[in-house]
Structures are given as structure tokens and as C-alpha cells.
C-alpha positions in Angstrom: 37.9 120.3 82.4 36.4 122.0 79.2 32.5 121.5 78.8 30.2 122.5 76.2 26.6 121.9 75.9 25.4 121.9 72.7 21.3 122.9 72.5 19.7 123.9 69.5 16.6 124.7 71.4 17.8 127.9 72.1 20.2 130.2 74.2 17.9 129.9 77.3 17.2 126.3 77.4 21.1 125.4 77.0 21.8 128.0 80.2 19.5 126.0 82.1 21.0 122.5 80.7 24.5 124.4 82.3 23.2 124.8 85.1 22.2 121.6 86.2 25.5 120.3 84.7 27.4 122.7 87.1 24.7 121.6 90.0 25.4 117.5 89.2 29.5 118.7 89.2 29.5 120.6 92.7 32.3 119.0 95.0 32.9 116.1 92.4 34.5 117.8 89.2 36.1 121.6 88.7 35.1 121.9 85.2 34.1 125.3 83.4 31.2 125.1 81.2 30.0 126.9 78.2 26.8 126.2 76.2 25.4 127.3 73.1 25.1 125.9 69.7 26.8 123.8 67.3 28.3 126.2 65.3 29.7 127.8 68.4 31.9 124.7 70.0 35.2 125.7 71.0 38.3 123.6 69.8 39.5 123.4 74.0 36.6 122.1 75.0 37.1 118.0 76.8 33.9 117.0 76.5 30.8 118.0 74.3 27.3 117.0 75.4 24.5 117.5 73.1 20.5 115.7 72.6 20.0 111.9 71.0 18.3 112.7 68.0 19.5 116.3 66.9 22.3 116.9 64.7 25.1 114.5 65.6 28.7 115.9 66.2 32.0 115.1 65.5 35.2 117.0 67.4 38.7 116.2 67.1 40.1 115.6 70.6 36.6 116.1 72.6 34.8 112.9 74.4 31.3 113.5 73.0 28.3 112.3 74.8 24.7 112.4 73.7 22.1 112.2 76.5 18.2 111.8 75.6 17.2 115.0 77.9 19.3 118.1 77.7 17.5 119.2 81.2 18.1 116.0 82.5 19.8 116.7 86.5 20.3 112.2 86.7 21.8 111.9 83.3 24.0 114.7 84.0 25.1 112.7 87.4 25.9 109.7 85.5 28.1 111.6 83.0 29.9 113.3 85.8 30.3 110.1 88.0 32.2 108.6 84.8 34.1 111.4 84.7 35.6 111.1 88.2 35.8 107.0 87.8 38.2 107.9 84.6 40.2 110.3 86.2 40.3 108.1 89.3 41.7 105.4 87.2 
């Protein structure tokens, strides 16, 4: 699986925001994970995460998923463990 985390805070502050994504995903999802900004969001990507109350976005085949804190380790579990109960299915 594709992800991209959208951050316009800044290159350094989205590499974090992929990190804990990658740390909630260890032994439950192989996904590879990119971050940057919204200009930047490749067409592959599966699913797009970006902040509740920044610039929304809209992708053609993408699930996209807003959290309210992009360094958020819990919210990232709970979009991982709906992940793996969708693929499950």
C-alpha cells in the first residue's frame, strides 16, 4: 500500500508524522510511505492522510483521511487497524 502524508507545516514535521505512521504499521501493514506537501501527492498513492482544518484534498482513486493531529501515534493506530479490518474483509 501507497501512503502519503500530506503536512504543510513543513518537510521536518511530515518526516516525523512518517515515522510514527511506519511505527503504528510495524507487523500489521507493508505499506511504503512518502510525505510532503500538497502539491507533491503522487497519482499511485492508496491512501492520503493530511490535518482537519488545513487545506482539504480531493484525489481520484486515493481513500483520504483527515486526522486532527499530524503527530498523532493513536490516530495513526486507528487508521492502520481499519486498514487491516478492510483487507481482512
Amino acid at each position: 500500500m501507497n501512503v502519503y502524508i500530506v503536512c504543510p507545516c513543513g518537510f521536518v514535521t511530515s518526516a516525523m508524522a512518517a515515522k510514527l505512521f511506519a511505527e503504528a504499521c510495524s507487523g500489521k501493514l507493508s505499506c511504503v510511505i512518502h510525505h510532503g506537501t500538497y502539491r507533491d501527492i503522487p497519482k499511485d498513492a492508496d491512501l492520503i492522510i493530511y490535518q482537519i482544518g488545513t487545506e482539504s484534498i480531493d484525489h481520484p482513486t486515493a481513500h483520504v483521511r483527515s486526522v486532527r493531529h499530524i503527530l498523532s501515534l493513536e490516530e495513526y493506530r486507528l487508521i492502520v487497524e481499519e486498514w487491516v479490518k478492510r483487507y481482512e474483509a
